[in-house]
C-alpha positions, 0 to 999 in steps of 0.5 A: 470503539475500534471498527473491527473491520479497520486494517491494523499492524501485523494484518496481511494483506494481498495486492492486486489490479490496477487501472489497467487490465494488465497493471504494469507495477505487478510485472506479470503477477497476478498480486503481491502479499506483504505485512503491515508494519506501520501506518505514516501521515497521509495526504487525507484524514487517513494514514497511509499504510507501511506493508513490507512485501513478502518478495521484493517487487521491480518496477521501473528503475527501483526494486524494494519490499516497501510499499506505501498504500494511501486510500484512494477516495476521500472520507474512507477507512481501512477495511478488509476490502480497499482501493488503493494508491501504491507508491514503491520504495527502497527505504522505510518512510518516516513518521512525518507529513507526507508533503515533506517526506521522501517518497519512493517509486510511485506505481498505481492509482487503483491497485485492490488491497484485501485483508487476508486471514494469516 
């Protein structure tokens, strides 16, 4: 039985803090809104999630509308409530194992991503 809790395809979720008071990848916004379009092989157990951002997002050299969220602690789920590590991109990642993937921009270790209602 699926935890009706766990993040899913089509779910929107709100991005936000980082682990700086001011988190830099936000470039002055207090948060970012995408969808959820896919889940990719992970580092861990758990699958990283695809959101494609509502508005693109500039940080550093790269501006995309991808992001690519991985759980930040070991032997957790997705929920509605979750700290994450962001990884920006310019491309949709491929269904392959994270180890031999292109990656994109990575922006932060402790970014807050919540589930929210449509």
């Amino acid at each position: 039985m699926q935890n009706p809790d766990s993040l899913e395809i089509g779910d929107l979720v709100r991005l936000s803090g980082g682990y700086d008071f001011e988190p830099e990848w936000l470039a002055g916004a207090e948060s970012v809104r995408g969808s959820v379009v896919a889940f990719v092989p992970g580092q861990n157990e758990s699958p990283a999630a695809v959101v494609k951002l509502d508005e693109p997002l500039s940080y550093k050299n790269l501006t995309g509308s991808i992001l690519v969220l991985e759980l930040r602690y070991a032997n957790t789920n997705w929920g509605k409530t979750q700290t994450v590590q962001v990884e920006l991109c310019d491309f949709m990642p491929e269904q392959i194992s994270w180890r031999t993937r292109r990656k994109g921009q990575w922006a932060e270790s402790h970014a807050t991503c919540n589930r929210i209602a449509a």
